[in-house]
N, C-alpha and C positions, 0 to 999 in steps of 0.2 A: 748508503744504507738508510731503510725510513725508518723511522723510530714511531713505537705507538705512544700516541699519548694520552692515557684516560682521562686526564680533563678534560681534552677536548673533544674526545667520545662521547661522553658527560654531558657538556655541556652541548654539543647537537642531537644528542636524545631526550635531552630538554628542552629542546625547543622544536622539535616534532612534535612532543608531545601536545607543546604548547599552541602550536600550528592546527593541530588534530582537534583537540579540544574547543580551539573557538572556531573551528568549522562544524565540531559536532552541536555547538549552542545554536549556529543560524540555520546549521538543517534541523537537527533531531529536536528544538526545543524550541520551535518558529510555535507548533500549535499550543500546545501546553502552555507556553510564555506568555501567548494572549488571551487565557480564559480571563485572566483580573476584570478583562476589558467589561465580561459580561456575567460571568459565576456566579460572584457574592451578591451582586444586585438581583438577578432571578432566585436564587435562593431565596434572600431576605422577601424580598415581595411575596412569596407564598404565604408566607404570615402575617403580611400589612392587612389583609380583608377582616382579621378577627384581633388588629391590634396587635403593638408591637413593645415589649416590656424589654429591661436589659435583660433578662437572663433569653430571651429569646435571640436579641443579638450574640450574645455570647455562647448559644448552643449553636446557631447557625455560625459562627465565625470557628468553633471549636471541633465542626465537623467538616468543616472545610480544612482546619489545617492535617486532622487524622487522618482525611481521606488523602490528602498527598504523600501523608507517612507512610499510611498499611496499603495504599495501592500503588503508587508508584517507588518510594523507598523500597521497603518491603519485600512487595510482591516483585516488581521489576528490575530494579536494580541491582538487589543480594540474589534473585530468588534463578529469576525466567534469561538473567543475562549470562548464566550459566550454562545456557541450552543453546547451542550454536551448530550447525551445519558446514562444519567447515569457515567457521568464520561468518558465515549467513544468519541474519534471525528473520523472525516475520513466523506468520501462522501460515505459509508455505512451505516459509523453511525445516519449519517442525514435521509440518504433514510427511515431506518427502524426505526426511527423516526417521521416523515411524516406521515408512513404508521399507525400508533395508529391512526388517526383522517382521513385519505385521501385513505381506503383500498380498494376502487374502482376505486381509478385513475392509469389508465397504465402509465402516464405520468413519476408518482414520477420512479418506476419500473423501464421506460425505461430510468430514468435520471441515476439512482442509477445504471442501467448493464454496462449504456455509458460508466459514471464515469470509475469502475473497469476495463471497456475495456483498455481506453485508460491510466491507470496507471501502466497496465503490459509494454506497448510502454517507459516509463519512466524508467519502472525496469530494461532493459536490456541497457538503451541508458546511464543512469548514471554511471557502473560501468565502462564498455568501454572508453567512453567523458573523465570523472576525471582519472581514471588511466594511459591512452595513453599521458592527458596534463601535468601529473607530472613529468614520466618517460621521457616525449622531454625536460624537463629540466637540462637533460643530454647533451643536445645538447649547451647548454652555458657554460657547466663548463671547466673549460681551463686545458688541457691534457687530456680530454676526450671528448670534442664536434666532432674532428676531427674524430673520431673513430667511432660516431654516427651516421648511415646511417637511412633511414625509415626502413627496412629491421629489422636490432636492436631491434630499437625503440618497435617494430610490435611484435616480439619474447619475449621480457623480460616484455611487457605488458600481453603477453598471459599465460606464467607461473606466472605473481602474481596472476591472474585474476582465472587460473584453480589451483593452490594451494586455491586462498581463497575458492571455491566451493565443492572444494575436501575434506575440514575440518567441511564442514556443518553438516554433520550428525554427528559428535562426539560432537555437542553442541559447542555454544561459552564462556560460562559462565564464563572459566576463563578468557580467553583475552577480556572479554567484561568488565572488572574491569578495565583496563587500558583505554579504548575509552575516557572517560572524560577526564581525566589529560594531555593524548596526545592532544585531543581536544584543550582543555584548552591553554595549550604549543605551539599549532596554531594560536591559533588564537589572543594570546600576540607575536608571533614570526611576523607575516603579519601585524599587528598594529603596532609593533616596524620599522620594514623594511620603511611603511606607511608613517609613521612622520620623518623618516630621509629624507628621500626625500620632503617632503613636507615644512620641516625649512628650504632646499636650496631653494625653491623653492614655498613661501607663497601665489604666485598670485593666484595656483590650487582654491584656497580656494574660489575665486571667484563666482566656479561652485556651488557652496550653494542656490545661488540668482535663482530662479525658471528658472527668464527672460531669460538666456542663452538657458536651454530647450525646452522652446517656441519659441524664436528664430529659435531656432535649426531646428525646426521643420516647421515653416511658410516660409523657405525660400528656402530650400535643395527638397523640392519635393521628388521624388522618393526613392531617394537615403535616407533621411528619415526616409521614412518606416521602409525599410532594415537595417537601424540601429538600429532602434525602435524593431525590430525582434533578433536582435543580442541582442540588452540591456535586452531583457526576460530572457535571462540565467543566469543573475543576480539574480534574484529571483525563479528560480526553486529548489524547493528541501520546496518551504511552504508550500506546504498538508502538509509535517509532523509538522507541529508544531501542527495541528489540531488530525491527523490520530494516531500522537503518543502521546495525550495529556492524555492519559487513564491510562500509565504507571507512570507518573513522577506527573502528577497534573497541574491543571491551573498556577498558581502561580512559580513555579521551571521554567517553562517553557518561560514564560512573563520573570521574573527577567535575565534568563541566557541573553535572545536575546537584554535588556535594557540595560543593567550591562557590557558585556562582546562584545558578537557579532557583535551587530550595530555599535558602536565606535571601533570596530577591522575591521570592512568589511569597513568602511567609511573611517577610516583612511588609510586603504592600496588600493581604488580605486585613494582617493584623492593623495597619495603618485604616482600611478600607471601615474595621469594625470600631476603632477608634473614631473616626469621623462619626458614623453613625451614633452612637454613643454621644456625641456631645450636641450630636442634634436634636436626640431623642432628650437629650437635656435641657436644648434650647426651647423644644416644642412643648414640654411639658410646664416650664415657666410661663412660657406664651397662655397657658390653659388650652392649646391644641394638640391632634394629634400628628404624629408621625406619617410623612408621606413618602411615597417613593422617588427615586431616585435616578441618577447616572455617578452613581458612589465613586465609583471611579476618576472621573473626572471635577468634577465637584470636589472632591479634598486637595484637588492641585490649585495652586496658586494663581489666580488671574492673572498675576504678570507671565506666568510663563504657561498658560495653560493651550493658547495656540500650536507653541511648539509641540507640547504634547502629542497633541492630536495628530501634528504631521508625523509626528514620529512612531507614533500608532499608525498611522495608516502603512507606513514602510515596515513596522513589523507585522504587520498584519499581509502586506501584499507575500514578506516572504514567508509567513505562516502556508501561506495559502499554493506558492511556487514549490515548497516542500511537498503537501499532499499532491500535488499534480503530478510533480516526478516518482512518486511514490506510487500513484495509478499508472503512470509508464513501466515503471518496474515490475509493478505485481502483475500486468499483462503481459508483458516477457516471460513472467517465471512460469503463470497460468498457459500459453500459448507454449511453451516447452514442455509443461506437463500435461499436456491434451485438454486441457478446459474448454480453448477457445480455437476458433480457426485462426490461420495466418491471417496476418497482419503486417502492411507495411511498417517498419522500423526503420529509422533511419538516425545514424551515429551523430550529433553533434557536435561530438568533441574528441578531436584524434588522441589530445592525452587522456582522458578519464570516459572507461569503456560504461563506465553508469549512466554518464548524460545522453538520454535518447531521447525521441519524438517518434508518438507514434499519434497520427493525423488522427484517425475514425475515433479515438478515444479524447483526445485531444478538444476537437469539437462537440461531441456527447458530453463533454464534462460539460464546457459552454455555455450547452444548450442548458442543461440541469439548472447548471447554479443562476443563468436567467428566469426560466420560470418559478424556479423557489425564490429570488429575490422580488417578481413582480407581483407573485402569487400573496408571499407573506408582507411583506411590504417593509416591517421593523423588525430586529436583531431580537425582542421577545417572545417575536409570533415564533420565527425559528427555531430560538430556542428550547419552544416546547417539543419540534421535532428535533431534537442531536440528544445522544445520548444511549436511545433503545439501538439503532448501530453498531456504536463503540462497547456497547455495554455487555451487549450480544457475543460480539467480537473477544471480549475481555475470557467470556465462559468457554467460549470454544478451544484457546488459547491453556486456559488451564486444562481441561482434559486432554490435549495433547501433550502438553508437558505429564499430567501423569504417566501416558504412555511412552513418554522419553524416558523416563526415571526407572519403569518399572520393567521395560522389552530392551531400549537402548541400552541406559545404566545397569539394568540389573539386579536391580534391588526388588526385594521383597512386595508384592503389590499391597500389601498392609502397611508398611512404611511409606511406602510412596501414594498409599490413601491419605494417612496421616498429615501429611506434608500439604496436598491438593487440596485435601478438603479444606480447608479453612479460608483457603483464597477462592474456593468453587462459590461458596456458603453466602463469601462477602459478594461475588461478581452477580451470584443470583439476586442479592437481596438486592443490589443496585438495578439491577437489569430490572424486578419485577419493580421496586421506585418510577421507573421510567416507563412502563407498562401502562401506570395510572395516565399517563398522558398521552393515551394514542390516539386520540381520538380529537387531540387537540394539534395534532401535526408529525406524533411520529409515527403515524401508519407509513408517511412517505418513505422513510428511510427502506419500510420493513417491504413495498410494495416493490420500490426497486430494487430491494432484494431476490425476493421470489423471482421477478424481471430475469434478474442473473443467472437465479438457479438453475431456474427455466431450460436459459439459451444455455449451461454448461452441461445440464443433465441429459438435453437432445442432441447437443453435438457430441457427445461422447456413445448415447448410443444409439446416434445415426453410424458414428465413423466408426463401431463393432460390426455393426450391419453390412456395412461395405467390406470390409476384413474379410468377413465370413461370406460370402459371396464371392471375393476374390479366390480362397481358398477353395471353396465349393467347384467354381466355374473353371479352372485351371489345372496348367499340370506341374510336376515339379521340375525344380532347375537341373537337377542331377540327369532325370528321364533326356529334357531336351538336351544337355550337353550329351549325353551320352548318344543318341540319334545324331549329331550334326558329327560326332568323332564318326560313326561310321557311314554317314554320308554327305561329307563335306560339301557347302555351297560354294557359292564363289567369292574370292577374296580377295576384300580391297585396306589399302594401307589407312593406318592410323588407330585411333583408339576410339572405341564406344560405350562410353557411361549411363547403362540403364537405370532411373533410380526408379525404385519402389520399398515399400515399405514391409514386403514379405520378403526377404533375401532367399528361404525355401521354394519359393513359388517362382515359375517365368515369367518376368516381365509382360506385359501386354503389350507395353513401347517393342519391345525384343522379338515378338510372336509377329506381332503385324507388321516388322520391319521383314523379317523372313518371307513371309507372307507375299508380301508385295514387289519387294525391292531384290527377295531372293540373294541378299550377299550378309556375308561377315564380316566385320573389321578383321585387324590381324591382329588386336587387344581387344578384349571385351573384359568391362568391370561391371558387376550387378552392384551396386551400390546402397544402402541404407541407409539415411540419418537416423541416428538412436538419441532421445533427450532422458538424461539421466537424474537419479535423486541427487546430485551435487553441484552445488553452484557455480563450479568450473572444472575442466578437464585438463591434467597433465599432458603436455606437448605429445610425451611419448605412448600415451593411453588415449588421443587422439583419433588413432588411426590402428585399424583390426582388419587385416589380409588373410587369406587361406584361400588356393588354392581350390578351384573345381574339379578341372582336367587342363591338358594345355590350352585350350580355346579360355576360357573363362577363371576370373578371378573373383570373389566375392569380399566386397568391402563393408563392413560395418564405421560409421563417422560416430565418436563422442561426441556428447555437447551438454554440458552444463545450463540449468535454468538459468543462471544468468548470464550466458552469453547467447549472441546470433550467430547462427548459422552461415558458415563463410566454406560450402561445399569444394568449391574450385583451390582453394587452399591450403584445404586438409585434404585433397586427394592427391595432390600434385608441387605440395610445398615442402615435401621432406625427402621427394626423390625416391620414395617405397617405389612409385609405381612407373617403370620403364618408358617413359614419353613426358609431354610438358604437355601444358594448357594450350600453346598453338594450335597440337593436333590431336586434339580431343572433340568430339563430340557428344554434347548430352541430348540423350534419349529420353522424353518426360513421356507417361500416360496424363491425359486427364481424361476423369469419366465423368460423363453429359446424365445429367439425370434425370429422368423422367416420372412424374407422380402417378403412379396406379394404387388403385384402393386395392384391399385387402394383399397388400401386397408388401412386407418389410414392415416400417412405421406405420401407427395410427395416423390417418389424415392430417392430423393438425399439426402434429411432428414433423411431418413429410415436409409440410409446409415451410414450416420454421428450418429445418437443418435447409431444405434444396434455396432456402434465402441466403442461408450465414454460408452453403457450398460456394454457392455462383460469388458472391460476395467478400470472398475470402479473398487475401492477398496472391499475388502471380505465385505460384511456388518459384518460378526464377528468381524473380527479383529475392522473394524471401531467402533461397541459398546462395544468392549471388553470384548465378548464374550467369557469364555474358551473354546478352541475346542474340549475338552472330552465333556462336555454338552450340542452340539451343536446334531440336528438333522436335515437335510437338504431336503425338499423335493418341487421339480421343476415340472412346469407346462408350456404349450408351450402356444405360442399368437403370433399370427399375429400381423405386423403392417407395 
């Protein structure tokens, strides 16, 4: 007889938790963890050009620590981690969330494409930003700063940067076991550093009190702003706590950033403002003034300030391994919800269905984060471009949440204004902060945006276009089943899998197989892949049969935005359907396209979708298809 024992139930849900949590600090809190590296130092420097007094350090150190209260506490933590998808977050999750109750409104759509636009802008400005600021911590360490040129600096950022992307496709799985504990090892290492400086130096502590903040802010004017735009880097990197909250769990995720983070990030900003403070005390006795800095590094200790740095670069490599997987993710969940054309995907890791590699994005990231690293050359030119992105991202993110609270939840749209509006209010004022600087690098972010929209906004209504054309040019499946019952072709054994994505409509595969070849299988399945608002599909809600006539069956497949597509599996893995995968054959349409003007799209559109058509992943390989089973037959269409 077993006997339970709740201690020791107890105490292994203790330690899951504890498992969960320092995995959720080296994914969810890779970006966030390394702003120290570069935050407070572009902040402060906005106000080095007109002089820098304590109460200016202490408004900029004061609006540093609020803004990780009222934005990521706050807003994120209490507010937006309450809004899940089944477990899912991210500004997808939401979008396709909304869309259960609001499937008419373009609005949610074009909030949900914005979103994903502008978080590719974030994907490539993270790994460049964090990497380049680690590596110039080279440039403080004594017998090697002299030797540190930008040139260096520029070179040994671009080989961590194409080593880390070069390792993508062989999966991270092993090194992704160490992300926590190095994490962990950060972010006790910059809290430690933190509070040494801050016991010489107790007044920093002052910046707690809001009133410096305000201060800060009601009397600096312009200059202000520009800080207030520098201080957003501070908090960049809180999508993920939402986006990745699906992997790790509410609760792991809350705990790490209470427990751990916040009092590591607080203590080493507050540490950061103490430093400055005693320099601006040094500089003042000296009868000079205050110069800028790498604040950062500079208040760690000569003796150990090399290790530092390596230890910054390995939190920064997995800052940076975080957002990459996170642009694999959101083009999974975009490519299931029609954004994007297929895309090769390929699994990584047999236990953990989140580690994927998808090449074409994989490489575009690459490509990105090298021309921004060549282009901008040091971690402040960049800096001026990150920020309008995330910040962007930040607003879109709230207004979906309103409509989570108000169509989802149910509440009152005056209560759930209530609620929104004050985190819309703060996302605005920050977003238009970083507005002031576009001119000085974040137009890129906002350019590759557009870039996105672009490519989502034409391939969706190129692939209407096609639809509609399909339907136009065809007949229906009922008409043809019913014609072949009363005059049956000739028939040959085994099973034939037509897929398209009208299951009303005949096949074109099905028409020109008749057509030519003049037989029937003695199973016929019209099949359809459906990609659904849920991030994953019940085994038993997998799979949707009914009945045409006795020739034909019509199959609808679930599929979850975050899973792939495994066709041969969900038709023929639960036994619904009378035959096995030996003796099956799939039937594919592909249609050949030709550009004619005034004809479908505007030219330029034409353009664009008949590139991202041709260029799109095999649909075999994407449903996993065998290719001995495969039978392919093409049809031409104008557009």
């Amino acid at each position: 007889m077993q006997v339970h024992n709740p201690a020791s139930a107890t105490a292994g849900n203790a330690r899951r938790t504890a498992l969960l949590t320092i995995g959720a600090i080296g994914v969810v809190y890779g970006d966030i963890g390394t702003s120290p590296l570069y935050a407070y130092r572009e902040a402060l420097a906005q106000s080095l050009p007109h002089g820098v007094a304590e109460a200016d350090i202490l408004g900029v150190l004061s609006l540093t620590l609020w803004a990780l209260i009222l934005v990521v506490t706050v807003k994120y933590i209490l507010f937006l981690m309450r809004m899940d998808n089944k477990g899912e977050g991210g500004v997808l999750s939401l979008m396709a969330l909304t869309q259960f109750t609001l499937q008419r409104w373009k609005v949610v759509t074009i909030l949900g494409a914005a979103g994903a636009a502008l978080f590719y802008g974030d994907a490539i400005l993270t790994p460049a930003l964090s990497v380049l600021s680690a590596v110039e911590g080279l440039k403080t360490v004594p017998g090697i700063g002299s030797h540190m040129d930008e040139s260096t600096v520029v070179v040994i950022a671009l080989v961590i940067l194409i080593s880390l992307f070069a390792i993508q496709g062989r999966g991270t799985e092993g090194v992704s076991r160490i992300f926590g504990p190095v994490c962990v090892l950060w972010f006790l290492a910059i809290g430690a550093v933190g509070a040494i400086n801050l016991v010489e130096v107790p007044h920093a502590l002052a910046a707690l009190n809001p009133e410096h903040a305000i201060l800060f802010l009601s009397t600096n004017g312009m200059t202000s702003l520009k800080v207030l735009g520098a201080v957003f880097l501070t908090v960049t990197g809180a999508e993920a706590l939402t986006a990745d909250m699906g992997h790790f769990g509410r609760f792991p995720v809350r705990l790490g950033w209470l427990a751990l983070v916040l009092p590591a990030l607080s203590l080493n900003y507050l540490g950061q403002g103490a430093f400055t403070l005693a320099s601006l005390e040094t500089a003042t006795a000296a009868g000079t003034v205050l110069e800028g800095g790498d604040w950062f590094f500079l208040m760690v200790p000569e003796s150990v300030r090399l290790a530092m740095v390596v230890l910054a670069t390995f939190a920064t490599i997995i800052a940076s391994q975080a957002v990459i997987t996170g642009a694999f993710s959101l083009t999974r969940q975009g490519i299931a919800l029609g954004f994007f054309p297929r895309m090769q995907i390929r699994q990584t890791s047999e236990a953990h269905e989140g580690q994927i590699y998808i090449p074409a994005i994989n490489w575009l990231l690459l490509a990105g984060v090298a021309i921004l690293i060549i282009s901008f050359r040091n971690s402040s030119a960049l800096a001026a471009a990150y920020g309008i992105a995330v910040s962007g991202t930040m607003m879109i993110t709230t207004c979906l949440a309103f409509f989570v609270m108000w169509k989802v939840w149910r509440w009152h749209p005056l209560w759930a204004a209530t609620l929104a509006l004050p985190f819309l209010l703060l996302d605005a004022f920050f977003f238009g902060a970083n507005m002031l600087r576009l001119f000085d690098g974040g137009w890129m972010p906002l350019t590759l945006a557009c870039a996105v929209g672009v490519t989502i906004y034409v391939w969706r209504k190129g692939r209407a276009y096609m639809a509609a054309e399909v339907q136009r040019a065809t007949v229906s499946m009922q008409d043809i089943a019913d014609a072949l019952a009363s005059r049956p072709p000739l028939r040959v054994p085994g099973t034939a899998v037509f897929l398209t994505a009208e299951p009303d409509v005949a096949p074109v595969a099905l028409l020109h197989n008749l057509k030519h070849n003049k037989v029937l299988h003695e199973r016929n399945v019209i099949a359809t892949v459906r990609g659904i608002s849920t991030p994953r599909v019940d085994a038993d809600k997998r799979l949707i049969l009914e009945p045409i006539d006795t020739n034909f069956q019509r199959a609808t497949l679930n599929f979850g935005y975050m899973e792939t597509p495994d066709v041969p599996s969900g038709l023929f893995g639960t036994g619904a359907i009378k035959s096995d995968l030996a003796g099956a054959s799939f039937f594919v349409g592909r249609h050949i396209l030709s550009i004619k003007q005034n004809v479908g799209l505007p030219l330029w559109q034409d353009l664009i979708f008949v590139f991202l058509q041709r260029n799109a992943s095999d649909p075999n390989d994407f449903f996993q298809i065998p290719p001995g089973r495969v039978v392919e037959i093409g049809t031409r269409m104008e557009i």
